[in-house]
C-alpha positions as CSV (number, residue, x, y, z in Angstrom):
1,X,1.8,4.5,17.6
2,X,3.7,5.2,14.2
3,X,4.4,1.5,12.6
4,X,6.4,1.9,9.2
5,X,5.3,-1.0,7.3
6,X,7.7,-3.1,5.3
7,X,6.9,-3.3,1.6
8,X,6.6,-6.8,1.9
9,X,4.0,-7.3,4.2
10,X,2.5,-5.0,1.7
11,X,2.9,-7.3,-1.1
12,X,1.8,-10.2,1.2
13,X,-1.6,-8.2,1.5
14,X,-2.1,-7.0,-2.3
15,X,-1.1,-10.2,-3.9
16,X,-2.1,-12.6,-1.3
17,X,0.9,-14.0,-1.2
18,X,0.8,-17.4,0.8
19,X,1.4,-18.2,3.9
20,X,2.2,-14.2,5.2
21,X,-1.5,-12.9,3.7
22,X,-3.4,-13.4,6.8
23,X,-0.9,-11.8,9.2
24,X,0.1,-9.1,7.1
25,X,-3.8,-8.0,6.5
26,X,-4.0,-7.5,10.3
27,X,-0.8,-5.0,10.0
28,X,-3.2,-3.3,7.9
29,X,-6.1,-3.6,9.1
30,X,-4.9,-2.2,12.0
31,X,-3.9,1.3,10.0
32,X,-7.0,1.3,8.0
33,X,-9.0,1.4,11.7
34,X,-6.7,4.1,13.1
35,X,-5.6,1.5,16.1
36,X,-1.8,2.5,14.6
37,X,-0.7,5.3,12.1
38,X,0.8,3.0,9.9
39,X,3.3,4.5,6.9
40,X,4.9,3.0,3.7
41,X,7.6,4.8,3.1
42,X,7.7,7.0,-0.1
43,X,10.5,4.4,-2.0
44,X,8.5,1.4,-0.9
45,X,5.6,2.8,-2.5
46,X,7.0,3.1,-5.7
47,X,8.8,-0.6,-5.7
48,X,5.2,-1.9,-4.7
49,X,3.5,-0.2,-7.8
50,X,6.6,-1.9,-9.7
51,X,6.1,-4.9,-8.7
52,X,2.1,-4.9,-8.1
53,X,1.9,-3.8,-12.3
54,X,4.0,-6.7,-13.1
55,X,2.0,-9.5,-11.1
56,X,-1.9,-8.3,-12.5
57,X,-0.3,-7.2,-16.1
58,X,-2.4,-4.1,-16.1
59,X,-1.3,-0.6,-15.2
60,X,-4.7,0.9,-14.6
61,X,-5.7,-2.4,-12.3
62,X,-2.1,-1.5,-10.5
63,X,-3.1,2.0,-9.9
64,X,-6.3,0.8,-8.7
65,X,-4.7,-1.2,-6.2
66,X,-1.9,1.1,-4.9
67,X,-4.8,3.5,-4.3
68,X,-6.5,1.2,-2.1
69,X,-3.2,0.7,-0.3
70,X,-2.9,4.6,0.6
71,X,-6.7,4.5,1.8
72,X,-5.0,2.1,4.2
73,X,-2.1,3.6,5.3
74,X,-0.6,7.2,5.4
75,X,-4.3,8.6,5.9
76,X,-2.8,10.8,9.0
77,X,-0.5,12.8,6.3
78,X,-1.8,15.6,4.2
79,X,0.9,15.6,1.8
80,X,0.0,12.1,0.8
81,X,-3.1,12.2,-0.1
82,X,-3.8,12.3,-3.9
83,X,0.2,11.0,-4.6
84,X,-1.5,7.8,-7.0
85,X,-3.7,10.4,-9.2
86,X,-1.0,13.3,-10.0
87,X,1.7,10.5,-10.8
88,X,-1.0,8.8,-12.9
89,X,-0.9,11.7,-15.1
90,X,2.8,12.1,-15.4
């Protein structure tokens, strides 16, 4: 099942925000097992870098993250994988 995944359960999940964390991890979980093909949209991937950079103060700890997050998700796409490293260089 294809399951588009709002960016802020995403959030939720990376920053641990309280009380969604828990919930929103099994979202994920859920991709990162291949029980749904879970996407984050290409838009929502760029607001949660945004917004993940601002929260840990650290652009390399963001990228980090967001990388993590596309381990996760979007693994069923080809034309995702290695989006974090080429716009890293940019």
């Amino acid at each position: 099942m294809n399951v588009l995944i709002d960016t802020n359960v995403v959030l939720d999940v990376l920053l641990r925000r309280e009380p969604f964390a828990e919930q929103s991890a099994k979202v994920v979980l859920l991709s990162e097992k291949a029980v749904i093909d879970g996407y984050v949209s290409a838009s929502a991937a760029t607001d949660i870098f945004y917004i993940v950079r601002k929260e840990v103060h650290d652009k390399n700890k963001a990228y980090e993250i967001v990388k993590k997050l596309f381990k996760a998700v979007n693994h069923n796409r080809p034309e995702f994988r290695g989006i974090v490293a080429p716009a890293r260089k940019a």
